[in-house]
N, C-alpha and C positions, 0 to 999 in steps of 0.2 A: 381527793379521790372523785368528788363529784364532778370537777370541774374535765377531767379525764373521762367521765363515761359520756357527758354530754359531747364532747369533741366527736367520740367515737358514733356516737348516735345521727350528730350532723353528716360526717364522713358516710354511714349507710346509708342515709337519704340520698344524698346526692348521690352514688353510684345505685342503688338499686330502690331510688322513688318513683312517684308515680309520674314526675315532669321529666327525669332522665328516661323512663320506659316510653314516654310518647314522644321524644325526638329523634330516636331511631326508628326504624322499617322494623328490624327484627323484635326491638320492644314493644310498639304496637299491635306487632301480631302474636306475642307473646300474652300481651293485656285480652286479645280476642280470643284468644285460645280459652284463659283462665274466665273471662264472661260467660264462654261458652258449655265450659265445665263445672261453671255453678257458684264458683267461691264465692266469701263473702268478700272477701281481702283480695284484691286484684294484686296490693302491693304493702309494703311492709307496714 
């Protein structure tokens, strides 16, 4: 079971971390947005 949540955990990184949000246009303006609104968490 553990070895299935870890999987899962990698698979979120990579589609919604903080290195896939900065090599799009739209994820860096996404990142600017969330700076600009304060979060503490830009990303997961």
């Amino acid at each position: 079971m553990e070895k299935l949540r870890k999987l899962k955990k990698i698979k979120r990184q990579r589609k919604h971390g903080f290195l896939h949000r900065t090599k799009s246009a739209n994820g860096k303006k996404t990142l600017k947005k969330r700076r600009v609104k304060g979060r503490s968490r830009l990303t997961i």
